[in-house]
Residue frames as qw, qx, qy, qz and C-alpha x, y, z in Angstrom:
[[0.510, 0.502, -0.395, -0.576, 63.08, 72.73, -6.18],
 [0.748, 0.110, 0.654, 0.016, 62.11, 69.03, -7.42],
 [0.217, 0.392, -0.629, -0.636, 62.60, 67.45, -11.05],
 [0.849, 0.169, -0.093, -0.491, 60.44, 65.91, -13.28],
 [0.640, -0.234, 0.702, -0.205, 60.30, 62.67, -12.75],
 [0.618, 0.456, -0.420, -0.484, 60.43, 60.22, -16.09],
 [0.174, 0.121, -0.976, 0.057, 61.07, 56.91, -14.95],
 [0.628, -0.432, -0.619, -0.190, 57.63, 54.40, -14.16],
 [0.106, -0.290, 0.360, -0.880, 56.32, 56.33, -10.92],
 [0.608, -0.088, 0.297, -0.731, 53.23, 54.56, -10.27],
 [0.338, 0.120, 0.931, 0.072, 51.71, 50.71, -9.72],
 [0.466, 0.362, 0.804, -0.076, 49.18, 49.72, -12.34],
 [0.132, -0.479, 0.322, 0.806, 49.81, 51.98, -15.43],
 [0.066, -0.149, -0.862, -0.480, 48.19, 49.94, -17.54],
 [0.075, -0.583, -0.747, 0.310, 45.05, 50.16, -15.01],
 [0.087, -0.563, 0.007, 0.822, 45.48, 54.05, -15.26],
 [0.045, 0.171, -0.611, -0.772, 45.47, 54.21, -19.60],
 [0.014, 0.360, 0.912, 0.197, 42.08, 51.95, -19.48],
 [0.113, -0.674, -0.539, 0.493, 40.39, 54.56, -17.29],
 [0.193, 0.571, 0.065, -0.795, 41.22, 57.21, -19.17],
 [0.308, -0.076, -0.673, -0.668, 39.99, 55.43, -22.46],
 [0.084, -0.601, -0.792, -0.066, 36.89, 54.81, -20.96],
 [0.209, -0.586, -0.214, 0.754, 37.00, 58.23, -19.77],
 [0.084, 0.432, -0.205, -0.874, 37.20, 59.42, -23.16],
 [0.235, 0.246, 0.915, 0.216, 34.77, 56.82, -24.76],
 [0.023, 0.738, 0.653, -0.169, 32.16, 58.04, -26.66],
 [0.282, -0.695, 0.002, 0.661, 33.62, 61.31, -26.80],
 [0.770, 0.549, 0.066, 0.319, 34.06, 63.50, -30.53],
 [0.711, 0.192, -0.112, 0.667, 37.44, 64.65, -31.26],
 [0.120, 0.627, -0.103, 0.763, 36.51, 68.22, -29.96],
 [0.849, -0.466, -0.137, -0.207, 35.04, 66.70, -26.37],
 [0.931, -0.009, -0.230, 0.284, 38.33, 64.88, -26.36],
 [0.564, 0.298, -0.250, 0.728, 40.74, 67.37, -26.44],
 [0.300, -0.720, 0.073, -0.622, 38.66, 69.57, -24.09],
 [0.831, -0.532, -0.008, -0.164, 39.20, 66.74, -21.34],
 [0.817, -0.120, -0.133, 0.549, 42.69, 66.61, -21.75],
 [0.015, 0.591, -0.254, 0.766, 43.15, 70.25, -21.47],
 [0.637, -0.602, -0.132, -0.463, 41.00, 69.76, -18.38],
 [0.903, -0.330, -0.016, 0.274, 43.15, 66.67, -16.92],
 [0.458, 0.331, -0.171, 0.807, 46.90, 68.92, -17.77],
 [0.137, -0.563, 0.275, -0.767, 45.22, 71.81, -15.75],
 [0.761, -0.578, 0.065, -0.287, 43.75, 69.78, -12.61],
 [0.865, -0.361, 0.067, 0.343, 47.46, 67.62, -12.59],
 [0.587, 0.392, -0.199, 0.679, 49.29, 70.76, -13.12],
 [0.554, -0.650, 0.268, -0.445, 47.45, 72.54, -10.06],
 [0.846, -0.528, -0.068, -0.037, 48.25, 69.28, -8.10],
 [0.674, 0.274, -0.102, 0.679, 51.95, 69.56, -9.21],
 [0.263, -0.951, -0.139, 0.081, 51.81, 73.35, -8.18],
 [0.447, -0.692, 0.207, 0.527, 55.79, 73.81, -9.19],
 [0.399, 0.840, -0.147, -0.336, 56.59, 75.99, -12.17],
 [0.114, 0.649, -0.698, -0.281, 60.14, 74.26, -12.74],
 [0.390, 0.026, 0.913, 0.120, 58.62, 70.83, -13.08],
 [0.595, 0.582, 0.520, -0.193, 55.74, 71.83, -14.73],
 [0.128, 0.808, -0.460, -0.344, 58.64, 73.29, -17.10],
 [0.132, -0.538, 0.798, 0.239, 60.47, 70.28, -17.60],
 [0.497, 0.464, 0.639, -0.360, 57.07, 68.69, -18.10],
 [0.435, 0.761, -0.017, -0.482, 56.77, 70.91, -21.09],
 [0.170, 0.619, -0.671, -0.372, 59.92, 70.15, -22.43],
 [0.290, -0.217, 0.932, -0.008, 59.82, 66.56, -22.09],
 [0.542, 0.541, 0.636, -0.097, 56.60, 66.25, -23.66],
 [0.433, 0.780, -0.141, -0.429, 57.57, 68.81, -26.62],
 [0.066, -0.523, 0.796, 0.298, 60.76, 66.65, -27.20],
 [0.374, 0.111, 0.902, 0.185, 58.81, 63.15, -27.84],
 [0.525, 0.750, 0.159, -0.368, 56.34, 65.20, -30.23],
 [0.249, 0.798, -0.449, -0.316, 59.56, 65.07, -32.59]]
């Protein structure tokens, strides 16, 4: 069993946020949210473990508040 990481995990974060605004450039507001469903389900397959993709949940329900 693994836990969800939350600490800075990866070089060039910033490099990462541009791509995916260009990614969504252009895009209208229903377009948008279809590609981020899309990108949650292709990097929760690559994740592949229920109890992170749990803590995932939480962790992203908590900063909604």
């Amino acid at each position: 069993m693994s836990d969800l990481i939350l600490t800075p995990n990866f070089d060039a974060a910033d490099d990462f946020y541009a791509d995916l605004l260009e990614t969504h450039e252009g895009l209208d507001k229903p377009a948008s949210d279809a590609l981020n469903a899309r990108l949650v389900l292709v990097l929760a397959n690559h994740i592949g473990d229920q109890q992170v993709l749990r803590q995932a949940l939480q962790a992203a329900a908590l900063k909604g508040t």
